[in-house]
Backbone atoms as SQL, in Angstrom:
CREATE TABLE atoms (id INTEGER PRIMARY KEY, chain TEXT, resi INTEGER, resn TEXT, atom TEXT, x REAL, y REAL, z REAL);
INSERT INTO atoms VALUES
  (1, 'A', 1, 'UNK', 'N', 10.096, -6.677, -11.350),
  (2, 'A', 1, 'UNK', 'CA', 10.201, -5.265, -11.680),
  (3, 'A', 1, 'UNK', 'C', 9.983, -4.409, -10.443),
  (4, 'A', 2, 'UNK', 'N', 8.753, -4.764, -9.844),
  (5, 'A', 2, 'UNK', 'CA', 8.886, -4.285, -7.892),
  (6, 'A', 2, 'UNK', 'C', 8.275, -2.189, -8.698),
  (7, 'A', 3, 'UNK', 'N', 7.528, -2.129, -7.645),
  (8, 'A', 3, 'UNK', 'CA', 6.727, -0.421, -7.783),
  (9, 'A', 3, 'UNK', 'C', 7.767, 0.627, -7.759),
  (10, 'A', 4, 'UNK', 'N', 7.786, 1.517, -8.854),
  (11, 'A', 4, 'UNK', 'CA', 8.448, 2.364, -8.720),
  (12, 'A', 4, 'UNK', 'C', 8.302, 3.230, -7.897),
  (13, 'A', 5, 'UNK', 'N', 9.520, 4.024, -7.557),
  (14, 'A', 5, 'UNK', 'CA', 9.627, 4.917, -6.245),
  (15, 'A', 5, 'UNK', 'C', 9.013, 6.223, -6.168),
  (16, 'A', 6, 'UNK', 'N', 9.083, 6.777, -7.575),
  (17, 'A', 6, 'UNK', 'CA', 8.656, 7.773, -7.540),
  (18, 'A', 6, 'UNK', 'C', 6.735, 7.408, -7.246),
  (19, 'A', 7, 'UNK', 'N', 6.315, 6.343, -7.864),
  (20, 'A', 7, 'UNK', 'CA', 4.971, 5.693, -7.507),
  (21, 'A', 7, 'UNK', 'C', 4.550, 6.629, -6.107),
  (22, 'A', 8, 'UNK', 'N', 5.379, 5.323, -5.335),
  (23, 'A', 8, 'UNK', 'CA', 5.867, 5.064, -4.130),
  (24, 'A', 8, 'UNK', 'C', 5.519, 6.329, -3.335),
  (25, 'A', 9, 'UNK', 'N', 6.097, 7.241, -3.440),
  (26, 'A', 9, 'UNK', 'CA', 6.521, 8.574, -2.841),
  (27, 'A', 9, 'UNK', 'C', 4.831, 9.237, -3.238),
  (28, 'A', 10, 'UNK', 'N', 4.515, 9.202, -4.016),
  (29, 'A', 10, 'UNK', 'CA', 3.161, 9.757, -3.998),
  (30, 'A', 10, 'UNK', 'C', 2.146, 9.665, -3.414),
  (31, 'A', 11, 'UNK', 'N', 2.181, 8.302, -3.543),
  (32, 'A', 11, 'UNK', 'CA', 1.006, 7.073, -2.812),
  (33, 'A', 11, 'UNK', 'C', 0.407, 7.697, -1.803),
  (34, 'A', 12, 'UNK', 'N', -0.871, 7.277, -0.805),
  (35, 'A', 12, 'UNK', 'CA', -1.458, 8.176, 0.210),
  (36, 'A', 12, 'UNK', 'C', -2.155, 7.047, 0.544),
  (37, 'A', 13, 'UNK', 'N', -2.957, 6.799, 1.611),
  (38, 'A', 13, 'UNK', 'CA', -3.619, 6.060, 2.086),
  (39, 'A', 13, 'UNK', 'C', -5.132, 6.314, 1.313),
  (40, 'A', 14, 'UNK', 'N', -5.666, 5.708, 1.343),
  (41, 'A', 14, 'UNK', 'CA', -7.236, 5.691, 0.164),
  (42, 'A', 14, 'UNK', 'C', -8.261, 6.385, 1.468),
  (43, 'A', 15, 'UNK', 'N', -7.693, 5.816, 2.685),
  (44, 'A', 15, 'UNK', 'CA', -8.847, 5.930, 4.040),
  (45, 'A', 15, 'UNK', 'C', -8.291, 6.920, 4.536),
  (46, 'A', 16, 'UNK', 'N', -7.113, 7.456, 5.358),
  (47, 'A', 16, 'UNK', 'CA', -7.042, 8.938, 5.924),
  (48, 'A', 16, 'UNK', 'C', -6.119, 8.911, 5.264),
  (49, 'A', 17, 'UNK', 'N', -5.556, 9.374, 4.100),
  (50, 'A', 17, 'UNK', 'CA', -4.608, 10.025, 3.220),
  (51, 'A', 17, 'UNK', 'C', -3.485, 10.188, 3.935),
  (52, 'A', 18, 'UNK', 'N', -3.057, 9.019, 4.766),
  (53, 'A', 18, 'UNK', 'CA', -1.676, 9.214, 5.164),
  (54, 'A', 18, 'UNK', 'C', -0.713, 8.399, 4.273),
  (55, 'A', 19, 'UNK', 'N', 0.981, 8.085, 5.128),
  (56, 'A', 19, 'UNK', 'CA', 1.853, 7.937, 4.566),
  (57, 'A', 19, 'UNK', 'C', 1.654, 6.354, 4.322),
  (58, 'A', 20, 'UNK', 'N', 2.024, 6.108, 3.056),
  (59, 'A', 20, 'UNK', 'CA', 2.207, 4.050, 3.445),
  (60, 'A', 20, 'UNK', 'C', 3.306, 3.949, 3.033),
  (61, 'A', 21, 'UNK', 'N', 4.204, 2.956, 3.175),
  (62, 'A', 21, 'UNK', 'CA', 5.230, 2.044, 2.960),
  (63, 'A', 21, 'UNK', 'C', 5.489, 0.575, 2.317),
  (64, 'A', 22, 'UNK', 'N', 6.197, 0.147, 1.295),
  (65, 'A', 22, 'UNK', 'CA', 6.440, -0.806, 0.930),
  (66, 'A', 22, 'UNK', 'C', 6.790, -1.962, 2.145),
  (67, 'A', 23, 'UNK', 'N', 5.835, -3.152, 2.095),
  (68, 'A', 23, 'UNK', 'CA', 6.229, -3.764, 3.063),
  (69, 'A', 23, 'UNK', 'C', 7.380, -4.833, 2.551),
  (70, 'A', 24, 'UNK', 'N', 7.923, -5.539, 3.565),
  (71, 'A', 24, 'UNK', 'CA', 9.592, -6.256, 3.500),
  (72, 'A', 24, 'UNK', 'C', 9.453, -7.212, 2.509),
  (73, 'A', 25, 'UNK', 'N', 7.960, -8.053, 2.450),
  (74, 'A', 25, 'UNK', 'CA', 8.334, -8.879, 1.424),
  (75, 'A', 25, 'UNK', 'C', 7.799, -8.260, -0.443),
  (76, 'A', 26, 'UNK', 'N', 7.773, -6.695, 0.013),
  (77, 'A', 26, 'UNK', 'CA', 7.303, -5.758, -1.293),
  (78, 'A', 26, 'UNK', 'C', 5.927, -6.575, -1.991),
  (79, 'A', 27, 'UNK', 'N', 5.460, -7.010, -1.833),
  (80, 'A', 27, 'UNK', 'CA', 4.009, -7.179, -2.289),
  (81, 'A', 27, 'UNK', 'C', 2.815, -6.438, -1.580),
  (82, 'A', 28, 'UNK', 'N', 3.103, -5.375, -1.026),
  (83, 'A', 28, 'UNK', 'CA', 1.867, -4.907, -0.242),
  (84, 'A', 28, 'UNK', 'C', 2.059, -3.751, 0.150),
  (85, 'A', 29, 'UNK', 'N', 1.367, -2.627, 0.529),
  (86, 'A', 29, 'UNK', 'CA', 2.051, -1.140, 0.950),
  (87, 'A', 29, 'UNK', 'C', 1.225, -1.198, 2.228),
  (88, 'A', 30, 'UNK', 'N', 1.663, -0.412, 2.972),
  (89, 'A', 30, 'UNK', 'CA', 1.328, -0.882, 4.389),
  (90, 'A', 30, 'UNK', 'C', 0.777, 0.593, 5.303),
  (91, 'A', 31, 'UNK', 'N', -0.312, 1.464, 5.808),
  (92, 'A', 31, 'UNK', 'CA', -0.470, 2.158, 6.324),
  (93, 'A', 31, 'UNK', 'C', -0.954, 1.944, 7.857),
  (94, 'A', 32, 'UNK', 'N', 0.473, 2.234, 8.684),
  (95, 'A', 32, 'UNK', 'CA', 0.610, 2.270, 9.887),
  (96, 'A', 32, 'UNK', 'C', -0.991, 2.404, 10.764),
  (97, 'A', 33, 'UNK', 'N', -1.236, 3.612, 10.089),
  (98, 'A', 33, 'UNK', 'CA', -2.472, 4.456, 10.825),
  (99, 'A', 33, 'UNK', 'C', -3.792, 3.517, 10.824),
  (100, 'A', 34, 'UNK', 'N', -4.142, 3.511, 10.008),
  (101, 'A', 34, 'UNK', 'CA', -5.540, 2.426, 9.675),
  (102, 'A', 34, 'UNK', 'C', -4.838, 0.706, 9.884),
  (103, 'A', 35, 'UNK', 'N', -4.016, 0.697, 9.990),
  (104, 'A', 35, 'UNK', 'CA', -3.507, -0.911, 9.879),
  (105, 'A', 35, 'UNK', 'C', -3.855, -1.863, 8.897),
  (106, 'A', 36, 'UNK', 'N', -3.828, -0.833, 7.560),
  (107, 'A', 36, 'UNK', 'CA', -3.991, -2.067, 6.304),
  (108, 'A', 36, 'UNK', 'C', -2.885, -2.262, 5.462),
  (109, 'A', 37, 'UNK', 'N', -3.228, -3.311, 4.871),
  (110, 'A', 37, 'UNK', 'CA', -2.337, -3.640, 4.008),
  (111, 'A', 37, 'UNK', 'C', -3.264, -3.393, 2.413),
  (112, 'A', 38, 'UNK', 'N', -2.114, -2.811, 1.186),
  (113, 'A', 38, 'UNK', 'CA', -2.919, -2.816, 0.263),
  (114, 'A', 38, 'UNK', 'C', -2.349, -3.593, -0.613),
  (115, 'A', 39, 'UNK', 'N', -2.517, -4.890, -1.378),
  (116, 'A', 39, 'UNK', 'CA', -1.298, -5.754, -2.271),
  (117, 'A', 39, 'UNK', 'C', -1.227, -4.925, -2.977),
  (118, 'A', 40, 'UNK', 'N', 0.172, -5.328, -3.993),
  (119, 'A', 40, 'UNK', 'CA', 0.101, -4.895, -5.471),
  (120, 'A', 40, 'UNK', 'C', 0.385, -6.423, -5.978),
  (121, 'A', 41, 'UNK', 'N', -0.668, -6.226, -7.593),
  (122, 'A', 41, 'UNK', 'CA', -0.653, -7.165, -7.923),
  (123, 'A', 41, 'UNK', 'C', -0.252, -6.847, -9.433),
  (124, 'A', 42, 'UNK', 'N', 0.929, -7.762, -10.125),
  (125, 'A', 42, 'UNK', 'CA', 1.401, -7.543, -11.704),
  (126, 'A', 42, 'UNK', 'C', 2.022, -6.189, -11.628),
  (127, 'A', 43, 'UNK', 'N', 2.512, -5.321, -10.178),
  (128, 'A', 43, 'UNK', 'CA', 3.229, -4.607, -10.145),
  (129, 'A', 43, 'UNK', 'C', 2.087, -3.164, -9.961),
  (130, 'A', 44, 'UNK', 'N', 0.789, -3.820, -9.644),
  (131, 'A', 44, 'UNK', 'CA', -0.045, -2.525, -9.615),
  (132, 'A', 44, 'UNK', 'C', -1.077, -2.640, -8.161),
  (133, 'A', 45, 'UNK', 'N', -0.411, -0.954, -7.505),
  (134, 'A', 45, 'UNK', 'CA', -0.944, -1.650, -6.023),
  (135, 'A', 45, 'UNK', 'C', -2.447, -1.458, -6.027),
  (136, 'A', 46, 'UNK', 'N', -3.033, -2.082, -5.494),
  (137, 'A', 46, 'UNK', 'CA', -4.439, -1.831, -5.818),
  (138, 'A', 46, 'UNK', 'C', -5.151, -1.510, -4.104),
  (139, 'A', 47, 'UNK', 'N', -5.032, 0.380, -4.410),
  (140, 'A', 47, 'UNK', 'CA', -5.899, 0.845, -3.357),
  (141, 'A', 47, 'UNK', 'C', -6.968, 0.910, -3.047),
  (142, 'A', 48, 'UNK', 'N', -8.074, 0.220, -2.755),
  (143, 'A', 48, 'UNK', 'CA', -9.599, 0.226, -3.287),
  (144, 'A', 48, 'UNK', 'C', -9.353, -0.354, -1.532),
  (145, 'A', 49, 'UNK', 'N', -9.821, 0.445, -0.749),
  (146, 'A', 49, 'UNK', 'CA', -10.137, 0.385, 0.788),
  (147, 'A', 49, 'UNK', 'C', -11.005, -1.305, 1.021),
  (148, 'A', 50, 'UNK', 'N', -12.337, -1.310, 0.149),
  (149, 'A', 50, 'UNK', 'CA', -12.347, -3.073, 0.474),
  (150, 'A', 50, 'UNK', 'C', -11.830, -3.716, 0.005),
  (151, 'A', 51, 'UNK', 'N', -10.766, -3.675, -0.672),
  (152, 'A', 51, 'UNK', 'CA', -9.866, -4.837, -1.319),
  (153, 'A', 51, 'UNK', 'C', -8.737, -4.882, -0.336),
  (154, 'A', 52, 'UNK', 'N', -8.370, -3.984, 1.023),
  (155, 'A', 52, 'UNK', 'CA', -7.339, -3.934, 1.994),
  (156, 'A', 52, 'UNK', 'C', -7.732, -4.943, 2.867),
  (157, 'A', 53, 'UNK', 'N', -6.667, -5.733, 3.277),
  (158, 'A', 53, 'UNK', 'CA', -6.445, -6.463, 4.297),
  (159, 'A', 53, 'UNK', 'C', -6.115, -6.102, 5.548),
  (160, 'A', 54, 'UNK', 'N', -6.595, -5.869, 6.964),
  (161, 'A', 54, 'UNK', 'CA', -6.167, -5.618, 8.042),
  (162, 'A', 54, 'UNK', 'C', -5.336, -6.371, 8.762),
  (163, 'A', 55, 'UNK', 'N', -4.210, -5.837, 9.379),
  (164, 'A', 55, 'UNK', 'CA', -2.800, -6.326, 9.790),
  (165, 'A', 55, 'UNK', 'C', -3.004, -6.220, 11.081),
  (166, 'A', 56, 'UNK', 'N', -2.114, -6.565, 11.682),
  (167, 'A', 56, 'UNK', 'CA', -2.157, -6.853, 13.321),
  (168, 'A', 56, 'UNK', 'C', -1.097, -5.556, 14.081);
């Protein structure tokens, strides 16, 4: 089913309320700025800052 866009378009970073992005393999939204990743899981992204994974 994959996150809807309008979701999508709302979304904000949980840590400096910036922009995130669906990442390529769409399981994760991705904020450039802080360098996390946030999954979604069962189609629900789950922003909770310690549940983010840091990306390289």
């Amino acid at each position: 089913m994959g996150i809807n866009q309008e979701l999508l378009e709302i979304l904000a970073c949980p840590k400096c309320k910036g922009d995130i992005y669906l990442n390529d393999a769409e399981d994760g939204l991705i904020c450039e700025n802080c360098k996390l990743l946030y999954e979604i899981r069962d189609d629900i992204p789950i922003m909770l800052i310690d549940e983010a994974k840091p990306i390289d």
